[in-house]
C-alpha positions, 0 to 999 in steps of 0.5 A: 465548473461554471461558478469556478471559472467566475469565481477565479477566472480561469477555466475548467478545474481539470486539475481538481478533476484528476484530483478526484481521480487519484484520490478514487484510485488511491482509495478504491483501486484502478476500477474506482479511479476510472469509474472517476474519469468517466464521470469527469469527461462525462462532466467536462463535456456536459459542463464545459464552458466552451467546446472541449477539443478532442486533443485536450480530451485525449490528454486528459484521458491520457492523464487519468489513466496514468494517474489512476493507473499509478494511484493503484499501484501504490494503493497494492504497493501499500497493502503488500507492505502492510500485509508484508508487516503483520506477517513479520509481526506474526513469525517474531510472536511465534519465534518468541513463544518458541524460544520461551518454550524452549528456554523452559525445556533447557532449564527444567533439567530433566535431560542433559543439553548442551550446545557447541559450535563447528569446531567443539567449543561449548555454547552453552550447557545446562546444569543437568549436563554439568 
């Protein structure tokens, strides 16, 4: 941080701080986004150039936990939706190999199939049945 603060003149980079943490989150979950915030505020008050006040500590506490908290959520929101998607990659594979099956049952003509719809009229019908 101190070659930071020379480098561009402002002070702590407590922005890049909360970076870290939400990449920590968005990577490894809520645990790793505060495992990230104890080693920024263990950093800050090391670290610092001058004196960190407790209310400035307490608004960055505020902010990393928010940001951890929210990182995760869309980490699980993320995951849910893939899960979500192979699953429903899964059910149009087995709806497939299902109507494959069937479509070789309907047309192999060893019985008669027909189909209709609620008021009688003829879907579709197999030769067999013709």
């Amino acid at each position: 941080m101190f070659l930071f603060s020379l480098a561009t003149g402002q002070e702590a980079p407590i922005l890049m701080l909360l970076a870290a943490i939400s990449l920590s989150a968005w990577n490894g979950g809520f645990k790793h986004g505060l495992g990230a915030w104890i080693l920024a505020t263990s950093f800050l008050l090391v670290f610092s150039i001058e004196p960190i006040s407790w209310t400035r500590l307490g608004l960055f506490t505020v902010d990393s936990f928010l940001v951890a908290l929210i990182c995760a959520l869309l980490r699980h929101s993320r995951c849910k939706a893939e899960d979500a998607a192979r699953h429903l990659e899964e059910l149009q594979r087995a709806s497939a190999l299902s109507e494959t099956r069937f479509r070789r049952l309907f047309d192999a003509n060893m019985i008669g199939l027909v189909f209709s719809d609620p008021t009688g009229k003829i879907l579709n019908a197999n030769d067999y049945f013709l």
